[in-house]
N, C-alpha and C positions, 0 to 999 in steps of 0.2 A: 570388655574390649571385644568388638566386633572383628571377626578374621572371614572374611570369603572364602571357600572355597572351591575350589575352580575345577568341581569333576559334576556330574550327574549319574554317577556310580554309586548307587546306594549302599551299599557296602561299603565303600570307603568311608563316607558320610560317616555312617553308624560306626565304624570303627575308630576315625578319628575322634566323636567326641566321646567315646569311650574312654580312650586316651587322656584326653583332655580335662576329665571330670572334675580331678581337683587342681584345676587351674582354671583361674577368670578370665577363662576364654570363649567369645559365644561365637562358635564354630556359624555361618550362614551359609546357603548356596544360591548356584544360578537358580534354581528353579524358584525358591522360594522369593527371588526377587525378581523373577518373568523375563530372565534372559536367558541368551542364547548367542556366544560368540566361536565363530567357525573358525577354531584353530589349525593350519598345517602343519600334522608334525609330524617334521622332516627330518630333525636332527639326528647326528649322529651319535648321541650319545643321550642316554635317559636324562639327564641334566638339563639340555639342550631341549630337547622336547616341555618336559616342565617348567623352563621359563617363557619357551615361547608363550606355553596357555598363562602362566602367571601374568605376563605382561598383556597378554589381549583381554583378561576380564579385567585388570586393573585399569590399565585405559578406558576403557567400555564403564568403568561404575568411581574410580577414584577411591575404593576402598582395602583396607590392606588386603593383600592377597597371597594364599600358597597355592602351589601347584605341586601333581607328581605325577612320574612317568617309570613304567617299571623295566626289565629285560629279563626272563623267564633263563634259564638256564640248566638244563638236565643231563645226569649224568648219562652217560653211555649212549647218547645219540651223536650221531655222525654232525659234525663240523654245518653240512650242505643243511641239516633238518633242525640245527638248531631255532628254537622261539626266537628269541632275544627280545629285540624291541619290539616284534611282529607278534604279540604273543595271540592277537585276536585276530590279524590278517596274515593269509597263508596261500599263495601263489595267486598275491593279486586281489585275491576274495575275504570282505569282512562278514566273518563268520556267525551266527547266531548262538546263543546262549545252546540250545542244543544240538549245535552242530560242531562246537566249542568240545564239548562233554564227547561225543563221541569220532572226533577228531584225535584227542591223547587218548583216551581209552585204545584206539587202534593201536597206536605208536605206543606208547607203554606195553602194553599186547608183545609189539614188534620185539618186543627187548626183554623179553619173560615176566611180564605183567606185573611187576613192583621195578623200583630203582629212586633215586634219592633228586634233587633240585634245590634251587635257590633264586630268589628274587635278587638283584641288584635295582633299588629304587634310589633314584633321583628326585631330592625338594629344591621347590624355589622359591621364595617369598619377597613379596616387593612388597614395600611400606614407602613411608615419607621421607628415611632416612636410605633407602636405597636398597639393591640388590642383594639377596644371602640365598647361598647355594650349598649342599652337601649332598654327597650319595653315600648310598647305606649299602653294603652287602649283609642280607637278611640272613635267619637261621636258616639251616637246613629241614627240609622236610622228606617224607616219604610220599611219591606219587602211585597210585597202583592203579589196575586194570576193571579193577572190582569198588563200584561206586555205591554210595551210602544213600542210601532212600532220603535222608531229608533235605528239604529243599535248601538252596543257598541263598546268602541274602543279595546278591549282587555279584558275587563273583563263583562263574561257574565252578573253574576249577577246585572250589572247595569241598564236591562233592565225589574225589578223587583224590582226596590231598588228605595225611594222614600226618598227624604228631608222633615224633619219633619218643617222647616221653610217655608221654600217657595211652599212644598206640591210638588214640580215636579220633574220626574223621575231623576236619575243620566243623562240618555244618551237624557235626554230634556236640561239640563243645561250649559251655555256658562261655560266661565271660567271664564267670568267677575262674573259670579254669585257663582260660587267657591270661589274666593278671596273676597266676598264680606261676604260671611260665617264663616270665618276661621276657617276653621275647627282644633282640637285639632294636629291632625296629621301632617298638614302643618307647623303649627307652633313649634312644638317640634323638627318635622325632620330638620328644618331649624335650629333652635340651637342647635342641636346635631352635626351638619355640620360644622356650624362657629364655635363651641368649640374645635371641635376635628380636622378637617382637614383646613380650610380656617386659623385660628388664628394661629393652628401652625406650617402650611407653613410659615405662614408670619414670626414668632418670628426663624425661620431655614434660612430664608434669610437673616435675621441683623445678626446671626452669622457669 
């Protein structure tokens, strides 16, 4: 079963079919099918955001589609400095991968150079049979001021972001050590998938 999915964030990519491995799901993206659809998003909520892209590549190709949108969230910064949905644009400016990294490097800095966060991510998947939405509040992690030399696969912040179990960076971690965490997120996305698109492919084929 062919699933779109509607980012060019290679990390996500790579992570979702992680995910997905032992489920017959073949994860595709824009790139590999030579698109490119200009999503605004405006929404006010990470939900909101992810279906907008959900429904702009779905229209654009007719094939199932999920989307996600995240809101960064850290402890101990002031209300006015929170991420949220902006976690890459910040006073108006979309920031680059290294400008990214040393943008919360500062801010983390500002707060005694470790403190703790959380993702709230928003999916949204349009298929044949309609609209499914869910937001996730993710696990907690540890953000610090002191970044880990190896490179990340797409997402800067992981070179700043630290597992509160095993104490080591995102972009020091296999994947065996991923699945061996399960994280809230993996597992939710996963039954959000098989509930809504795997199961009810399957129950449109015995009709």
């Amino acid at each position: 079963m062919k699933l779109l999915y509607a980012t060019n964030n290679n990390s996500k990519v790579y992570n979702m079919r992680r995910r997905l491995e032992n489920i017959p799901i073949e994860i595709i993206t824009p790139k590999e099918l030579g698109i490119k659809v200009n999503v605004i998003e405006d929404g006010k909520t990470a939900v909101e955001n992810a279906i907008k892209k959900a429904r702009g590549y779905y229209e654009e190709t007719k094939i199932p589609t999920i989307a996600g949108d995240s809101g960064l969230y850290i402890d101990g910064i002031p209300s006015d400095k929170q991420p949220g949905l902006f976690v890459r644009r910040v006073n108006g400016k979309v920031l680059s991968d290294d400008e990214m990294i040393e943008y919360y490097t500062k801010l983390i800095e500002s707060i005694g150079g470790k403190t703790t966060g959380y993702y709230v991510t928003g999916l949204a998947l349009i298929t044949e049979q309609g609209l499914f939405t869910t937001e996730i509040s993710e696990d907690k992690f540890i953000l610090s001021s002191k970044i880990s030399n190896n490179n990340h696969r797409g997402n800067p912040l992981d070179v700043m972001t630290i597992d509160p179990v095993s104490q080591k960076f995102y972009t020091d971690m296999t994947d065996d050590d991923f699945k061996s965490l399960g994280h809230i997120f993996d597992k939710e996305c996963v039954k959000f998938l098989e509930k809504n698109f795997f199961d009810n492919n399957k129950k449109l084929q015995k009709i």
